[in-house]
C-alpha positions as CSV (number, residue, x, y, z in Angstrom):
1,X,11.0,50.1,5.0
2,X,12.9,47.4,3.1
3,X,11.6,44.2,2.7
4,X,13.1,41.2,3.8
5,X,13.7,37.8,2.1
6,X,12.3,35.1,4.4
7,X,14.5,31.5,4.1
8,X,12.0,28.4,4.3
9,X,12.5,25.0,4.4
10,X,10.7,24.1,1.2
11,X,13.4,23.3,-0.6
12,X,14.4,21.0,1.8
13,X,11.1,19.3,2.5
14,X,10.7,19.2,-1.6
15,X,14.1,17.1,-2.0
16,X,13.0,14.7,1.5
17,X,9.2,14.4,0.0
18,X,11.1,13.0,-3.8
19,X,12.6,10.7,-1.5
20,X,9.5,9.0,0.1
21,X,7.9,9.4,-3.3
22,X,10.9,7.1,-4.7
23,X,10.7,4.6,-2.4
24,X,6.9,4.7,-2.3
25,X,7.0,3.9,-6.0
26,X,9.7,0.7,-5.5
27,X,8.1,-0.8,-2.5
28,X,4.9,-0.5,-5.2
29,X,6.5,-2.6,-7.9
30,X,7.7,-5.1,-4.8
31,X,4.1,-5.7,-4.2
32,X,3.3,-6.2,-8.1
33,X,6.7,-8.9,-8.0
34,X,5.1,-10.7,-4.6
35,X,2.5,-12.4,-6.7
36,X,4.6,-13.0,-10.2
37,X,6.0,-16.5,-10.3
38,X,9.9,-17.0,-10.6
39,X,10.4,-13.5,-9.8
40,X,13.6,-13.7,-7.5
41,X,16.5,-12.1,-9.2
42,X,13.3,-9.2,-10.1
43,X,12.7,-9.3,-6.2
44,X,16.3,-9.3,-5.1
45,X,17.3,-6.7,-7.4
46,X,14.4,-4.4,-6.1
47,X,15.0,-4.7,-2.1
48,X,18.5,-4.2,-2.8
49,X,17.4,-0.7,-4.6
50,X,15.2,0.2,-1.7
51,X,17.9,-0.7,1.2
52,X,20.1,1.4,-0.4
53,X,17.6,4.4,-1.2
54,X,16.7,4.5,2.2
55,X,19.5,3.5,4.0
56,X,21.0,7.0,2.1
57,X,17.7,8.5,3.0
58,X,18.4,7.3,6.5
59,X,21.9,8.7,7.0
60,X,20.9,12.3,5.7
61,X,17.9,12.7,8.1
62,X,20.2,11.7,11.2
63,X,23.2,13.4,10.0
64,X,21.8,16.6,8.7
65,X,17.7,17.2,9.1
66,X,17.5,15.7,12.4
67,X,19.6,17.6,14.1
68,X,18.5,20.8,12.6
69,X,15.2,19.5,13.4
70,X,15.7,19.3,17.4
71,X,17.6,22.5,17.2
72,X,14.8,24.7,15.3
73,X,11.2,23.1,16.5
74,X,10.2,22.3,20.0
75,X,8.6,18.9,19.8
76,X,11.1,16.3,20.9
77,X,8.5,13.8,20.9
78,X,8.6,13.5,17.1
79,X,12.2,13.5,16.9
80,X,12.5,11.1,19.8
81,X,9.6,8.7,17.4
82,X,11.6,9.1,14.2
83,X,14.6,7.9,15.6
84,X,13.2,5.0,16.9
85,X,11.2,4.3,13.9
86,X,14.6,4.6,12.3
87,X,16.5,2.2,14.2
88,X,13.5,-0.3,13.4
89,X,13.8,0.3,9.7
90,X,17.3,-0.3,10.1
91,X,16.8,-3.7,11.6
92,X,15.0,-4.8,8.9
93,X,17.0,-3.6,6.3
94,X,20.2,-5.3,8.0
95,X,18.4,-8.2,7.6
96,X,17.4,-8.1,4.0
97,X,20.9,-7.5,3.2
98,X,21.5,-10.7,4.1
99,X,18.5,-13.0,2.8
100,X,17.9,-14.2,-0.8
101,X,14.2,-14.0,-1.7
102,X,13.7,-17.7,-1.4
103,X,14.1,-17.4,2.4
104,X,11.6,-18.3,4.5
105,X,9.4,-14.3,5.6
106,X,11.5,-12.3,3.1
107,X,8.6,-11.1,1.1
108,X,7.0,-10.3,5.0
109,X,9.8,-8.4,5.8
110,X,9.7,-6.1,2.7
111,X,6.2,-5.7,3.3
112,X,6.2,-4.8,7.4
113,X,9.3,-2.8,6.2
114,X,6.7,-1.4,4.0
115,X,4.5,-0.6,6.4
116,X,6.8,1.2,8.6
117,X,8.1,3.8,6.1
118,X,4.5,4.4,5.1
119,X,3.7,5.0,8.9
120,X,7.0,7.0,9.2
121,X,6.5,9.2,5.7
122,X,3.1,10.0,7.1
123,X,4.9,11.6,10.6
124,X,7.2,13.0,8.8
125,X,5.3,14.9,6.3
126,X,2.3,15.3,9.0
127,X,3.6,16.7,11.8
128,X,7.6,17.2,11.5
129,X,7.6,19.4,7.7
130,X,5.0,21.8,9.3
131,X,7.2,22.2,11.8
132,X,10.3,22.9,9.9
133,X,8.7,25.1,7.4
134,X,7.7,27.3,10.8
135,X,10.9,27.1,12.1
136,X,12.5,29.8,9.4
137,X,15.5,27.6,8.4
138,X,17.6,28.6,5.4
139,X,16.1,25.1,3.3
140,X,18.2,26.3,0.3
141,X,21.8,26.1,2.3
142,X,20.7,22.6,4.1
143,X,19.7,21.2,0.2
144,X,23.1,22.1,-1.0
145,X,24.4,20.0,2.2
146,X,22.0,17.0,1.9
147,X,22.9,16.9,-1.9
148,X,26.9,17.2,-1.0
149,X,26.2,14.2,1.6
150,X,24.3,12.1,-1.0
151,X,27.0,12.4,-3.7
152,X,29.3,11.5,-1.0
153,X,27.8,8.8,0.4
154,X,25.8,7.4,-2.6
155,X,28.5,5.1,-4.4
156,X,30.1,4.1,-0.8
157,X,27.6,1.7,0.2
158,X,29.6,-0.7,3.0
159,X,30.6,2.5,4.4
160,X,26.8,4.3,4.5
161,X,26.4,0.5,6.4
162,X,28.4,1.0,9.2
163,X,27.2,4.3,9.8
164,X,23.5,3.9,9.6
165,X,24.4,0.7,12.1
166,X,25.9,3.0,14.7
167,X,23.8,5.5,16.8
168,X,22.5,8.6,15.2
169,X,24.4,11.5,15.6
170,X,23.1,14.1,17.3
171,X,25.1,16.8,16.2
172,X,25.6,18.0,12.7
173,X,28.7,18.8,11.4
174,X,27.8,21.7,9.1
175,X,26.3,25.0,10.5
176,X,22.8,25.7,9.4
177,X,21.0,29.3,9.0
178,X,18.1,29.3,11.8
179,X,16.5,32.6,11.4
């Protein structure tokens, strides 16, 4: 009997965990700026990094993992959460975009922005991974997509705006190996 190679999604969840690790770390230096004196241009510099990391971040999950998501586990309860904890992350990050750090809240923005990747992170890795890595997807093929997207999307900023502003798609366009 030959033995067969079984695709996870460990490749995939490996990339997405660097990810949360990433921003994990920057909101982490944000808190050690909240409390330094004359730190502004440190502070601006910083959010502007972590809207963009997870505004990219953003875009892949609802143009590639989400969808494979929905179509390989059966809980669209956690899909229907992430989207909405999405759209709320979004909010906030179309805000920062246009504050300075001097403006009244901006430090409590990062921070409940903070809080709501940390909550979101902890879903994800929680409830939605297990699922995938059950699900049998070929995590190798979808890496080589999400790392195609990135590059595509990484130096394009106004344009990863307008499409994280719009409604997540809920199709991908890239067929993915459910097995």
């Amino acid at each position: 009997m030959a033995t067969s190679t079984r695709t996870t999604a460990k490749p995939l969840i490996k990339l997405l965990k660097e990810d949360h690790d990433k921003v994990t770390a920057l909101f982490e230096e944000f808190e050690e700026l909240h409390e330094k004196k004359n730190s502004h241009d440190e502070k601006a510099e910083l959010v502007s990094l972590i809207c963009k990391e997870l505004t990219l971040h953003t875009l892949v999950e609802e143009k590639i993992v989400y969808p494979l998501a929905r179509e390989s586990i059966d809980d669209p309860d956690v899909m229907d959460e992430a989207d909405v904890e999405h759209a709320g992350a979004k909010n906030l990050i179309k805000e920062l975009e246009k504050m300075d750090p001097e403006d009244s809240h901006y430090d409590a923005k990062v921070t409940v922005l903070s809080e709501y990747i940390k909550h979101h992170v902890k879903e994800e890795e929680g409830i939605m991974f297990p699922k995938l890595e059950k699900a049998g997807i070929d995590g190798d093929e979808v890496v080589q997509e999400v790392l195609q997207f990135k590059e595509k999307h990484q130096d394009s900023k106004s344009n990863s705006r307008k499409s994280v502003a719009g409604k997540s798609s809920s199709q991908s366009t890239a067929t993915h190996s459910v097995k």
